[in-house]
LOTIPA-378224 format. One record per residue (C-alpha): residue in one letter; residue number from 1; x, y, z. Coordinates in pm, 1 decimal, decimal comma. Layout:
<pts>
<pt bavex="A" bafi="NUM" px="X" py="Y" pz="Z"/>
...
</pts>
This chain:
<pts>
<pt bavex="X" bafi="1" px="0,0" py="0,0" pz="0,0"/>
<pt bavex="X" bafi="2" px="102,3" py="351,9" pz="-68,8"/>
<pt bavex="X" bafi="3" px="116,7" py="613,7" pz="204,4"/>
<pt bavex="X" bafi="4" px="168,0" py="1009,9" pz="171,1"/>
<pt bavex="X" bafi="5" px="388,8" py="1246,2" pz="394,9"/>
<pt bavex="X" bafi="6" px="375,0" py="1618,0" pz="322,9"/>
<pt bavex="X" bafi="7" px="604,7" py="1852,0" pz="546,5"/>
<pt bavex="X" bafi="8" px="477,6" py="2210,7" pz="456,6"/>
<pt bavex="X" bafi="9" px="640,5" py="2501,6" pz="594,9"/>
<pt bavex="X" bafi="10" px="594,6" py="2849,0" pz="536,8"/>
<pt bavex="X" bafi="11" px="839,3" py="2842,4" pz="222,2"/>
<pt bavex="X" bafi="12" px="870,0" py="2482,6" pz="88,9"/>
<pt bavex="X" bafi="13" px="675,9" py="2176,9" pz="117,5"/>
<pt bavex="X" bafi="14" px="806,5" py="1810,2" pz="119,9"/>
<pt bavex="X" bafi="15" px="612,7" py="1499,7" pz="-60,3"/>
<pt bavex="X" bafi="16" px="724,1" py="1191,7" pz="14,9"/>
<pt bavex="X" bafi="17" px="548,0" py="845,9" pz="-130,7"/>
<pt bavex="X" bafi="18" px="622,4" py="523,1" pz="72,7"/>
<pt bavex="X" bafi="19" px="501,6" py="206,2" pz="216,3"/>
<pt bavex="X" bafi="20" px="463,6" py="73,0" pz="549,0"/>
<pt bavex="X" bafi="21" px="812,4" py="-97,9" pz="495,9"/>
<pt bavex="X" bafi="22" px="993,9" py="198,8" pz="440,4"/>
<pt bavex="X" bafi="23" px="989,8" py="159,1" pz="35,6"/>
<pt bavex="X" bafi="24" px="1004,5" py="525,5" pz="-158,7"/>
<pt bavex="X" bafi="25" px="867,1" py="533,7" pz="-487,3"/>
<pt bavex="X" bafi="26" px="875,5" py="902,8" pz="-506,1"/>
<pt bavex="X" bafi="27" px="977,9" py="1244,5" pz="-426,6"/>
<pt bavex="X" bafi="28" px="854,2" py="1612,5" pz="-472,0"/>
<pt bavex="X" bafi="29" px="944,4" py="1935,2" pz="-396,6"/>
<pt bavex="X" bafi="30" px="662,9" py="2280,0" pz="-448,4"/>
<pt bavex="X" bafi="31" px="623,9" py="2576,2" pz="-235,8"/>
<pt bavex="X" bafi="32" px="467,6" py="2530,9" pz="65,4"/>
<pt bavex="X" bafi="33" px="171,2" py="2714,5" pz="270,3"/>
<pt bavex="X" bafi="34" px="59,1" py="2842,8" pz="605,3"/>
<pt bavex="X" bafi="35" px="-294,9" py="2740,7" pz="647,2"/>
<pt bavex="X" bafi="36" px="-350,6" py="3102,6" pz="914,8"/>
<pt bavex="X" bafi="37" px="-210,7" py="3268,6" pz="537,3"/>
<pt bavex="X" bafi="38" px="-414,1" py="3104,0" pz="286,5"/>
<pt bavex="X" bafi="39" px="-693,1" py="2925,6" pz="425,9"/>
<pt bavex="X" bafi="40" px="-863,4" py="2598,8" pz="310,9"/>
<pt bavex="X" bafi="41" px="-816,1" py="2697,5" pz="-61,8"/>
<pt bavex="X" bafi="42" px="-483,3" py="2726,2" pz="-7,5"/>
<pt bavex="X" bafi="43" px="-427,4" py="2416,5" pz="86,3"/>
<pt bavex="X" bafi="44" px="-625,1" py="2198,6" pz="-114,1"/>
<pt bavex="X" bafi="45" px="-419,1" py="2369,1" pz="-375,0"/>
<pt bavex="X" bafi="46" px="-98,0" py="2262,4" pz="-260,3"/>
<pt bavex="X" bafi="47" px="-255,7" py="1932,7" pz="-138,8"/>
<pt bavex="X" bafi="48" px="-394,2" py="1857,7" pz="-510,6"/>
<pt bavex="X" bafi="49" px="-84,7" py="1981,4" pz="-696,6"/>
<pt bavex="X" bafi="50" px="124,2" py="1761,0" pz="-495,9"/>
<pt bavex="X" bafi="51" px="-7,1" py="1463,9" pz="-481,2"/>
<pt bavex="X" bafi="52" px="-109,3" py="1532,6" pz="-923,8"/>
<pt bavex="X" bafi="53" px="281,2" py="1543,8" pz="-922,4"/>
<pt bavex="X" bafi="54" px="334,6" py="1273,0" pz="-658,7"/>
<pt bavex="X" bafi="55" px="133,3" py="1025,7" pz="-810,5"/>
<pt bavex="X" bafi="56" px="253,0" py="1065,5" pz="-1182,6"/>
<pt bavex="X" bafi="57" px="598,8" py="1035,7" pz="-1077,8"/>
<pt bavex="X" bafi="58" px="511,8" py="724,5" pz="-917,8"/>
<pt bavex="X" bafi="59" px="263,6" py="612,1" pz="-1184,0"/>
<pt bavex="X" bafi="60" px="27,2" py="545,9" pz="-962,0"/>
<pt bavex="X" bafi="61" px="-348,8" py="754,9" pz="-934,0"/>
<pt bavex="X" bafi="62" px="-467,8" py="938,1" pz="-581,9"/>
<pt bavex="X" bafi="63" px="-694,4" py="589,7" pz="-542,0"/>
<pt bavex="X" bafi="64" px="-386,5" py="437,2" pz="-478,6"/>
<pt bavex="X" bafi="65" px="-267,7" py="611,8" pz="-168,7"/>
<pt bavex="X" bafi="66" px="-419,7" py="458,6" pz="134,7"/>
<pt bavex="X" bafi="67" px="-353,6" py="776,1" pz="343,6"/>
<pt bavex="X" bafi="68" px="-169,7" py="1072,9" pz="345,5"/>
<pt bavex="X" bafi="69" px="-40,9" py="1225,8" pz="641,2"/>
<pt bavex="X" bafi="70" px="19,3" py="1615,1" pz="633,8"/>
<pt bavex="X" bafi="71" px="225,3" py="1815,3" pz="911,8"/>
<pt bavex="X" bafi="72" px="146,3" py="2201,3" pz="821,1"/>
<pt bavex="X" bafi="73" px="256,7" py="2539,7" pz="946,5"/>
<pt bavex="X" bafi="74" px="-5,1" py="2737,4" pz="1110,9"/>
<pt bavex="X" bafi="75" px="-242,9" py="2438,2" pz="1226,5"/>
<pt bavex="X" bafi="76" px="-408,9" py="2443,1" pz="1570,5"/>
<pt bavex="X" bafi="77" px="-273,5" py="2802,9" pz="1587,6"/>
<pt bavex="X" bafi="78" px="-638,0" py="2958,4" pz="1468,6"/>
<pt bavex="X" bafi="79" px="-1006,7" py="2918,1" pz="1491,6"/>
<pt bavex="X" bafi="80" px="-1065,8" py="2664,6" pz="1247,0"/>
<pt bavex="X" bafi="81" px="-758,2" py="2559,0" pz="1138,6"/>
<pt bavex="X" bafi="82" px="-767,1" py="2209,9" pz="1227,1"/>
<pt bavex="X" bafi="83" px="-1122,8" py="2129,8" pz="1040,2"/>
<pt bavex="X" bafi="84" px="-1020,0" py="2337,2" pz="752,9"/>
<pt bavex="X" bafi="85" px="-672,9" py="2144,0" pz="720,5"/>
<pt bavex="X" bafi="86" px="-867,5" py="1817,3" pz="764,9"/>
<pt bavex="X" bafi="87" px="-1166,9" py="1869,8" pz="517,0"/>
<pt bavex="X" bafi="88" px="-845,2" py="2025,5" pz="255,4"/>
<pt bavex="X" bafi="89" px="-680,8" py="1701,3" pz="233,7"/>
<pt bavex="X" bafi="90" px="-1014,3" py="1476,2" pz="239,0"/>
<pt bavex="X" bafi="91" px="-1128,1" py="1684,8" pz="-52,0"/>
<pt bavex="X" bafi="92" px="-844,6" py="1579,6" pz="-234,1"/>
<pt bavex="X" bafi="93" px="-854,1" py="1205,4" pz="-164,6"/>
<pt bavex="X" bafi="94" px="-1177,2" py="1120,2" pz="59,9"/>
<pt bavex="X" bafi="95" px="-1249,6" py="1124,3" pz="390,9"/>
<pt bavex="X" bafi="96" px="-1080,3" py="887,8" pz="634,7"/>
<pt bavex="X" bafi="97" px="-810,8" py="895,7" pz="396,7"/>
<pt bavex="X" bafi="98" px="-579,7" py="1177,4" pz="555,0"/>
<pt bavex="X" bafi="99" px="-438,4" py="1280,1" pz="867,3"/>
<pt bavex="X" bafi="100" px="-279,6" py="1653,2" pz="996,2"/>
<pt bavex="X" bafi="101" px="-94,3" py="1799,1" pz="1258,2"/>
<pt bavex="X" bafi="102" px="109,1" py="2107,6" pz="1279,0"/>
<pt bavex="X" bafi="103" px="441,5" py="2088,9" pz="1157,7"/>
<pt bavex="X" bafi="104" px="644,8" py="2055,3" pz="1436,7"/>
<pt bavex="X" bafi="105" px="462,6" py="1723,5" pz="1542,5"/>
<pt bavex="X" bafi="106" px="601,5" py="1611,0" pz="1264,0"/>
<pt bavex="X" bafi="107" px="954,7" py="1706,9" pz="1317,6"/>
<pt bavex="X" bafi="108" px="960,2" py="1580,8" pz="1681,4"/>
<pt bavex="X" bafi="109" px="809,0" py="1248,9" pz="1524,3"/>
<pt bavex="X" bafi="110" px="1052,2" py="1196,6" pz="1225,7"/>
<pt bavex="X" bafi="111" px="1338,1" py="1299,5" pz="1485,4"/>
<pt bavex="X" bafi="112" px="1220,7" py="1119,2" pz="1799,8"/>
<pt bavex="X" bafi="113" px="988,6" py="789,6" pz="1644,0"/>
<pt bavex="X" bafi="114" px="715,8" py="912,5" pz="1881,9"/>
<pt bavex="X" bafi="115" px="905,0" py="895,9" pz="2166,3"/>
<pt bavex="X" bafi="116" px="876,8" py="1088,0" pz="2481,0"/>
<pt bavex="X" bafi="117" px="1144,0" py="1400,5" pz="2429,1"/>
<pt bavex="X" bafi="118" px="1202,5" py="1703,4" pz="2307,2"/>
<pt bavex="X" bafi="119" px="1223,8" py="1827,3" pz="1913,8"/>
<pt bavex="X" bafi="120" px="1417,9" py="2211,1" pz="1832,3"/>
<pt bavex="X" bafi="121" px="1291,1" py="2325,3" pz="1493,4"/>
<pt bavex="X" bafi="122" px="1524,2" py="2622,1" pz="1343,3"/>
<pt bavex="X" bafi="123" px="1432,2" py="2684,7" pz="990,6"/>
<pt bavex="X" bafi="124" px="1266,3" py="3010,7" pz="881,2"/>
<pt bavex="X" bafi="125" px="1118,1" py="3045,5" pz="1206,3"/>
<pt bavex="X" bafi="126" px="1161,4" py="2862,0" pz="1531,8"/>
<pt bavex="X" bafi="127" px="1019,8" py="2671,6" pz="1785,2"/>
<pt bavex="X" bafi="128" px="1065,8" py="2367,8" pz="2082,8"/>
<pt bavex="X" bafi="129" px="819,9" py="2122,8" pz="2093,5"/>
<pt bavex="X" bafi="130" px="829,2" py="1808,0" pz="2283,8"/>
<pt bavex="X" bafi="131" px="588,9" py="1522,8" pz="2428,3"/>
<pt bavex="X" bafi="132" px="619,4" py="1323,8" pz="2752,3"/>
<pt bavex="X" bafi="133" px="572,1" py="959,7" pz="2851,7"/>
<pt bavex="X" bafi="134" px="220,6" py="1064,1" pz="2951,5"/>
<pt bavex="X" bafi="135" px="147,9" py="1199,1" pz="2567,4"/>
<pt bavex="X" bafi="136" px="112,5" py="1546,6" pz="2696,5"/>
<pt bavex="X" bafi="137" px="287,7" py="1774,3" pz="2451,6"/>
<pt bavex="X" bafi="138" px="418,9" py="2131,9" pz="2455,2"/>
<pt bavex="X" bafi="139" px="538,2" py="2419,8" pz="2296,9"/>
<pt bavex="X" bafi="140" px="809,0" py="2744,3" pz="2337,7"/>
<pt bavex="X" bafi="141" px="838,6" py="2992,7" pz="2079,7"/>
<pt bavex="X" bafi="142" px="703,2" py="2968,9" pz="1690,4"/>
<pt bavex="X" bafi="143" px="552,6" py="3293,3" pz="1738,5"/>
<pt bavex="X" bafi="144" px="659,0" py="3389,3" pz="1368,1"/>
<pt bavex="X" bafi="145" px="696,2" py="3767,2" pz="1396,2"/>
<pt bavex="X" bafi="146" px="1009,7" py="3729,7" pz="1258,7"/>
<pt bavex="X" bafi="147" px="986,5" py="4162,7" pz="1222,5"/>
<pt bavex="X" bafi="148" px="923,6" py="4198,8" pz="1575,3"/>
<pt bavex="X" bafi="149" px="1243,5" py="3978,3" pz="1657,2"/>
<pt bavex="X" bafi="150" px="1083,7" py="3700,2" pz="1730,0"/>
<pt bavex="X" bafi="151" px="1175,9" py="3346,8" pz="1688,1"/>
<pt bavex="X" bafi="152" px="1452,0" py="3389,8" pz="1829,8"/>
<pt bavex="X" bafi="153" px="1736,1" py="3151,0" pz="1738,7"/>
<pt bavex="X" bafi="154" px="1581,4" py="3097,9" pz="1373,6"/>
<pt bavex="X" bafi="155" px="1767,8" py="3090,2" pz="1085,3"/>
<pt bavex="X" bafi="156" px="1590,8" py="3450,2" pz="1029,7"/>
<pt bavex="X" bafi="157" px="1692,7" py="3573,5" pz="1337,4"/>
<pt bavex="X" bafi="158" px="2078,3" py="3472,2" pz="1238,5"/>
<pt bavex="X" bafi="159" px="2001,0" py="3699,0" pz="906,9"/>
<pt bavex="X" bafi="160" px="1923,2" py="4017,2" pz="1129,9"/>
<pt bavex="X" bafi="161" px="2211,4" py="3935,4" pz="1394,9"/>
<pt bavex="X" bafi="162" px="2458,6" py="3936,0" pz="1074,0"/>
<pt bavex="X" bafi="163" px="2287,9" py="4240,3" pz="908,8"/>
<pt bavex="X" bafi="164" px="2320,6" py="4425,7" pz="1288,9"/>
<pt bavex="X" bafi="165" px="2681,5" py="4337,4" pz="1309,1"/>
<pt bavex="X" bafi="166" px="2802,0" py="4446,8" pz="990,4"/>
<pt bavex="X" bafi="167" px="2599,6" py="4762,4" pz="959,5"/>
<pt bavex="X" bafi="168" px="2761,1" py="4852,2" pz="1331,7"/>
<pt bavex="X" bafi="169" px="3109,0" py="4768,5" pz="1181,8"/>
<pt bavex="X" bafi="170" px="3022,7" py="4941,3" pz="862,2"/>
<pt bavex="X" bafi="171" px="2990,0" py="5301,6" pz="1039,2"/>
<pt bavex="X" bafi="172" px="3249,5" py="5254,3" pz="1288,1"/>
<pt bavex="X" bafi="173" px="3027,7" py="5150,0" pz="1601,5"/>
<pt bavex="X" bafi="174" px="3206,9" py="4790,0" pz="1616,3"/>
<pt bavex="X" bafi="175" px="3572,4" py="4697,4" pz="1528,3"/>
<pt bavex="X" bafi="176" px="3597,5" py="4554,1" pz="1187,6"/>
<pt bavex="X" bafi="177" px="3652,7" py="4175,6" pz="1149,3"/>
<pt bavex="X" bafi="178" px="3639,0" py="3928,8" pz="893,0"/>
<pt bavex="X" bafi="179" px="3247,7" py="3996,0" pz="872,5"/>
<pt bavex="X" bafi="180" px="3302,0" py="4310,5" pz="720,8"/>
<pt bavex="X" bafi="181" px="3456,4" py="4238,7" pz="411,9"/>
<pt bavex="X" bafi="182" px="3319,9" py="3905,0" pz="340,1"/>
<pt bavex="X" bafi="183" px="2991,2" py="4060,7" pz="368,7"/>
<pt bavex="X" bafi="184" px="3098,2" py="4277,9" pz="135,2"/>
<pt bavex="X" bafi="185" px="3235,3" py="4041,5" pz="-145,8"/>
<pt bavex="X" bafi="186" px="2955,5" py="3811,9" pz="-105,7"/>
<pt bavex="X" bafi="187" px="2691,1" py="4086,1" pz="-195,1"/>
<pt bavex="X" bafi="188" px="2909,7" py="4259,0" pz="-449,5"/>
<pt bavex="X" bafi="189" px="2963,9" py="4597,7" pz="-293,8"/>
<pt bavex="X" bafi="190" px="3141,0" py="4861,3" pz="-478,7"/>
<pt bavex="X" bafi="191" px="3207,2" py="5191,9" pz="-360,6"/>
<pt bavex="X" bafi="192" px="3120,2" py="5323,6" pz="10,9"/>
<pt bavex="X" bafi="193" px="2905,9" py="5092,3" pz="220,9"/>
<pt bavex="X" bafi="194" px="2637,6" py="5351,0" pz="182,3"/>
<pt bavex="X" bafi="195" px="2555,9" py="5303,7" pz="-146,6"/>
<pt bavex="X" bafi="196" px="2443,5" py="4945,1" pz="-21,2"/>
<pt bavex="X" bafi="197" px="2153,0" py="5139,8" pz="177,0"/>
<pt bavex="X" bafi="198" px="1879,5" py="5075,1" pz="-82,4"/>
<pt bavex="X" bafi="199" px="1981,7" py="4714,5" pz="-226,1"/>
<pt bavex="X" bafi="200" px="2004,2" py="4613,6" pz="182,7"/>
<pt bavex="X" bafi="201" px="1624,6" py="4739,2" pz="246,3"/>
<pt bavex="X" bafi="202" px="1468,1" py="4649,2" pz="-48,0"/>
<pt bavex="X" bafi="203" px="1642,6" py="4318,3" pz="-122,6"/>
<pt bavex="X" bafi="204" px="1820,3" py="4121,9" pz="179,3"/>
<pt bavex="X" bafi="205" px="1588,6" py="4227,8" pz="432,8"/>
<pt bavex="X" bafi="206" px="1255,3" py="4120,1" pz="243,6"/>
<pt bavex="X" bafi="207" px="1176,8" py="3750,5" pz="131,2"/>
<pt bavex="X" bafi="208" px="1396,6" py="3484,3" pz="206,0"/>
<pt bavex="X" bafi="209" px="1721,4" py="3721,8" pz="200,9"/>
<pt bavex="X" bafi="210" px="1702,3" py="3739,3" pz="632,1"/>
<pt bavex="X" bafi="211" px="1736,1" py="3339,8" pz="660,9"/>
<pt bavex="X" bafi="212" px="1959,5" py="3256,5" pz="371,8"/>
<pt bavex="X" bafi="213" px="2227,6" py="3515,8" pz="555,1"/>
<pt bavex="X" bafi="214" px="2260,0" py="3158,4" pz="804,1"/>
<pt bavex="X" bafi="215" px="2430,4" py="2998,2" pz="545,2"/>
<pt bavex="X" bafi="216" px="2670,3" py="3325,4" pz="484,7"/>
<pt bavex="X" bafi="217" px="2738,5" py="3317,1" pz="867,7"/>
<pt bavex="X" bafi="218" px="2855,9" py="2960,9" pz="864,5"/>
<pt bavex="X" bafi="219" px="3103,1" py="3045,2" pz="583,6"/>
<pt bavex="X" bafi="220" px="3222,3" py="3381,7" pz="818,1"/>
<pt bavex="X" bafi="221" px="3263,2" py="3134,3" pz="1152,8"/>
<pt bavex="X" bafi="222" px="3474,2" py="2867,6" pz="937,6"/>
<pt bavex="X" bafi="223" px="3692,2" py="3180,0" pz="852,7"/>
<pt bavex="X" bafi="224" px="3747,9" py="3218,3" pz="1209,3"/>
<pt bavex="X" bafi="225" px="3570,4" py="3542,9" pz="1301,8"/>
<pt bavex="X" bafi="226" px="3451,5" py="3534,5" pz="1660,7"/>
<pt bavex="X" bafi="227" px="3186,3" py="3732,8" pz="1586,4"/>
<pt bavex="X" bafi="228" px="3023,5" py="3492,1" pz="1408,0"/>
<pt bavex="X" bafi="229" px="3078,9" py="3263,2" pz="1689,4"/>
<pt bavex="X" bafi="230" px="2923,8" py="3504,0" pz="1954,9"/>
<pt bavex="X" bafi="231" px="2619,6" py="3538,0" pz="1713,5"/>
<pt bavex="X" bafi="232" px="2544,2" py="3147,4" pz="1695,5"/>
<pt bavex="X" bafi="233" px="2634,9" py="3142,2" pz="2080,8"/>
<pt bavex="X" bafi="234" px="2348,1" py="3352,0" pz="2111,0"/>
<pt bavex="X" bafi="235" px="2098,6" py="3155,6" pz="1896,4"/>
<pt bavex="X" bafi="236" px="2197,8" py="2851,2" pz="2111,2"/>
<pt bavex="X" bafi="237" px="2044,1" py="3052,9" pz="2436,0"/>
<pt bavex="X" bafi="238" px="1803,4" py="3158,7" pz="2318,4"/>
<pt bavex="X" bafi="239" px="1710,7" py="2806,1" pz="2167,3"/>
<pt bavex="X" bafi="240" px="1811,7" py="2665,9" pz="2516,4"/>
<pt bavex="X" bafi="241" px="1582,2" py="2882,4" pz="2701,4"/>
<pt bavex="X" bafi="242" px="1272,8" py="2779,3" pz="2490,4"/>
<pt bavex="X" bafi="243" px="1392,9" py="2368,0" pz="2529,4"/>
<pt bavex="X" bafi="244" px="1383,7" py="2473,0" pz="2944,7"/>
<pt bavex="X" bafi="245" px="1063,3" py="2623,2" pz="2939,6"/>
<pt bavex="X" bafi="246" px="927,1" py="2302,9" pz="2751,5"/>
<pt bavex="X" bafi="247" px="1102,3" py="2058,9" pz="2959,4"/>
<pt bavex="X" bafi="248" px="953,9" py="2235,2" pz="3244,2"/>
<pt bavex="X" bafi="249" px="585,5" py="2200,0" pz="3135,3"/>
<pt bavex="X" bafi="250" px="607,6" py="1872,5" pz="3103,8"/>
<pt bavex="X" bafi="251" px="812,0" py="1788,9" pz="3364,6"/>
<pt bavex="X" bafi="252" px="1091,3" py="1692,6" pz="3233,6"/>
<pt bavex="X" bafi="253" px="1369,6" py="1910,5" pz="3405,8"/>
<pt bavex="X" bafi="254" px="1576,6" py="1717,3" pz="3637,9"/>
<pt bavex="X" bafi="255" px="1544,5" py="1412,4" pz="3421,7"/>
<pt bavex="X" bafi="256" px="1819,4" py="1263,1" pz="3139,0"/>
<pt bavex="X" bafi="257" px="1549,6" py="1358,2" pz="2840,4"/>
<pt bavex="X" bafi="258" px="1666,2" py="1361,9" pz="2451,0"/>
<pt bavex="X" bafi="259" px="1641,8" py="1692,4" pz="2304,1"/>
<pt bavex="X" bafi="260" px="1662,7" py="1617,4" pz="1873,7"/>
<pt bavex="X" bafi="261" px="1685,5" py="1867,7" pz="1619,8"/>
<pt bavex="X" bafi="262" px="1534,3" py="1975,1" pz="1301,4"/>
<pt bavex="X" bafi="263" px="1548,0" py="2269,9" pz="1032,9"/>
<pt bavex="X" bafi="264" px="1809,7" py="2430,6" pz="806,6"/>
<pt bavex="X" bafi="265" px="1968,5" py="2614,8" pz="1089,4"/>
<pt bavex="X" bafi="266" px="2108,3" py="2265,2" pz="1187,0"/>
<pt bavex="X" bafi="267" px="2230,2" py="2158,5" pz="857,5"/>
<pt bavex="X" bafi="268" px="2545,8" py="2392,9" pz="921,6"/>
<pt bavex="X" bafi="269" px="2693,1" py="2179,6" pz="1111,2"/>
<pt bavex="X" bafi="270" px="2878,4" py="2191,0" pz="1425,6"/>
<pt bavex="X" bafi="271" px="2879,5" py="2577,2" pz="1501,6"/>
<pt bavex="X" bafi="272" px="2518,4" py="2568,3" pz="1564,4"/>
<pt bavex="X" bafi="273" px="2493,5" py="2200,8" pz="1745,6"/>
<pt bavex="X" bafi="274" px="2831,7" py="2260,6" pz="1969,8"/>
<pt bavex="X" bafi="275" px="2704,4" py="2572,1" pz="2168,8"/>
<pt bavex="X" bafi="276" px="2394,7" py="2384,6" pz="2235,4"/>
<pt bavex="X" bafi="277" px="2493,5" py="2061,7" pz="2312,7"/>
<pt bavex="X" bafi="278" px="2683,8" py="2242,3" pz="2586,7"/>
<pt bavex="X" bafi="279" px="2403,1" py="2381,0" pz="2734,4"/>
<pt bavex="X" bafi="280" px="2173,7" py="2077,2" pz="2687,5"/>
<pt bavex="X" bafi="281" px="2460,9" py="1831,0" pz="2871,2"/>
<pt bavex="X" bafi="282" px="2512,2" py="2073,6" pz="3147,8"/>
<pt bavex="X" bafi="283" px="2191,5" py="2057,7" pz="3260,8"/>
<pt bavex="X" bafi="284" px="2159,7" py="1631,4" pz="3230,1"/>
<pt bavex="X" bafi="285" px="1961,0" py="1618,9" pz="2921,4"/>
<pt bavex="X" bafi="286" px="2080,2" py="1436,5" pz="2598,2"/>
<pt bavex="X" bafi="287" px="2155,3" py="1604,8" pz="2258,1"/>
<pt bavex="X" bafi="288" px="2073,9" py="1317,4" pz="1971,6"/>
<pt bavex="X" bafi="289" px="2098,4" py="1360,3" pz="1627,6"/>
<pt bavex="X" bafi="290" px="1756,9" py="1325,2" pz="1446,5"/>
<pt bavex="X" bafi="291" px="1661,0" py="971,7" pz="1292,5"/>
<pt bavex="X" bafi="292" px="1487,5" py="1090,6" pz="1037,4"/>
<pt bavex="X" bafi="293" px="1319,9" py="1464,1" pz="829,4"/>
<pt bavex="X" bafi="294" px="1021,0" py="1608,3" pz="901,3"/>
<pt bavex="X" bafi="295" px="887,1" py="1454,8" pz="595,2"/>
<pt bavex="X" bafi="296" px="945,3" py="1091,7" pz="668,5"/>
<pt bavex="X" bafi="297" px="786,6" py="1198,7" pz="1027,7"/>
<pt bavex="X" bafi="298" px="466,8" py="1302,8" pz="818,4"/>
<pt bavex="X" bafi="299" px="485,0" py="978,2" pz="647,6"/>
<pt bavex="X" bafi="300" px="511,7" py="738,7" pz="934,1"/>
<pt bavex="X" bafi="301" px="213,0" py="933,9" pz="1047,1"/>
<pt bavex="X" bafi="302" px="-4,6" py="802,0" pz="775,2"/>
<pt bavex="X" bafi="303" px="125,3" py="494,0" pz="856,1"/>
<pt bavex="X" bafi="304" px="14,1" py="488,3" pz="1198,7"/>
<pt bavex="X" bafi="305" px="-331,2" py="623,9" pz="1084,2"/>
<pt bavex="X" bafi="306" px="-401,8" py="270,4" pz="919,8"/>
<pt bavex="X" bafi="307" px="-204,7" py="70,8" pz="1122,7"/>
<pt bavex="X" bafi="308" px="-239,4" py="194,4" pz="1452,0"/>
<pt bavex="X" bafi="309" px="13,8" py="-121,4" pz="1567,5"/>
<pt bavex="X" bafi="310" px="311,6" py="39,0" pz="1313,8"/>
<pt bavex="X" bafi="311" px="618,0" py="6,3" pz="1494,6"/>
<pt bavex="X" bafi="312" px="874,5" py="334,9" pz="1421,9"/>
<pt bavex="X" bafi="313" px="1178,4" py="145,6" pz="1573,8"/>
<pt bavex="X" bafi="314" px="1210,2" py="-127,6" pz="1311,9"/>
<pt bavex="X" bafi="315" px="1114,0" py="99,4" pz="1008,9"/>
<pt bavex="X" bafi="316" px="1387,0" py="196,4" pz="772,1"/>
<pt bavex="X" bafi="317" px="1396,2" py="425,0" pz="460,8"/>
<pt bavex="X" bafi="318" px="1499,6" py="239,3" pz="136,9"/>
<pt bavex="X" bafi="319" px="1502,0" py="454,8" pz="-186,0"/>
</pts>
């Protein structure tokens, strides 16, 4: 039988086509949607367009897919949000065909197999969510004014630390470092910094300029600037503080609990996992690397839909 995951974030949004033993006969990637944005519409069109692309790839029709699991940004968050998910997806295949949950459910299950823990998701936006042994979940953060400075930690909230630090060493407030000028070669800058002034605001700043400045800063903190390294020291505490806050509503503090990880933030490697593992094994708890995406979380989740005796332990992808 064929099951469906779809990981949909505010920017992209995952497909993934699979059976029950861990089989995948297909991939896809599309922009993705927050239902709060765009509503039921909105997702029924990403829903229909994905699995229309899904399925021919596969060569296989939507009658096919026994259920499809979706993890979504925005759901639970808003009056409504949860039915109008639901009824989305069931409009696409039928009802009793498709299960939802927010997106970070998803992450914590692809990262944890369901088990009792905690999940940090640092991608555009960020957030801690975790479950305990008694299935009671909970949240820090994900507030997604990313303007307002929120989300702290994100990979958009790296993208405004780098923009503050260079515009402070640009006009003489901060001590030059390495920053400086790879900042400028990396956005072409000719001339005085000022000329920058219009291309920074109506450019970097808007879009997806903010969070793609992560992957800049990784390149500055393998150069060796410790500015760089202060900034992702910074993400880690503020990352830390939001794991604590879970940990503590669900009791967890005091205890040896896994704390897994998620989102593109993560996928620079060690000089945004090392100041937080620090934290995390100071205080008892367990930094683990995740077993699996989001996506494959969202497809283990259909699974489980059908065959409420799946076992995540003994499931393993093969492509």
């Amino acid at each position: 039988m064929y099951y469906l995951g779809i990981d949909s974030g505010g920017t992209k949004a995952a497909f993934l086509l699979g059976d029950e033993h861990g089989r995948i006969y297909a991939r896809h990637r599309a922009d993705g949607c927050r239902v709060l944005d765009t509503g039921k519409a909105g997702v029924k069109q990403m829903v229909s367009e994905g699995v229309a692309e899904i399925c021919k790839k596969a060569g296989i029709t939507p009658d096919d897919i026994a259920s499809l699991g979706l993890g979504i940004s925005g759901y639970g968050e808003g009056e409504g949000t949860e039915q109008e998910t639901l009824e989305a997806c069931e409009e696409v295949l039928s009802p009793g065909r498709a299960v939802c949950q927010c997106d970070t459910y998803i992450g914590w299950a692809g990262s944890l197999l369901f088990e009792p823990g905690i999940n940090v998701i640092s991608g555009t936006g960020s957030i801690v969510y975790g479950v305990n042994k008694d299935g009671i979940s909970a949240r820090c953060g994900g507030w997604g004014a990313w303007n307002a400075g929120c989300d702290e930690g994100s990979c958009t909230w790296h993208g405004q630390r780098v923009i503050q630090e260079w515009t402070r060493q640009a006009d003489g407030r901060r001590p030059r470092t390495k920053l400086y000028e790879m900042f400028r070669n990396h956005f072409q800058i000719e001339g005085e910094d000022e000329y920058f002034v219009m291309r920074l605001n109506q450019e970097v700043i808007r879009g997806r300029g903010l969070p793609e400045l992560q992957r800049f800063l990784a390149e500055v903190y393998e150069a060796g600037d410790p500015v760089a390294a202060q900034i992702y020291d910074e993400g880690a505490e503020n990352l830390w503080q939001c794991i604590q806050t879970a940990a503590g509503k669900l009791g967890l503090n005091g205890t040896s609990y896994p704390v897994s990880y998620s989102g593109g933030l993560f996928k620079s490697g060690e000089c945004a996992l090392a100041p937080l593992r620090k934290r995390i094994e100071s205080a008892g708890a367990r930094l683990v690397p995740p077993r699996f995406e989001p996506d494959v979380g969202a497809l283990m989740m259909a699974i489980r839909f059908k065959h409420p005796d799946f076992d995540p332990k003994t499931f393993k992808i093969k492509e």
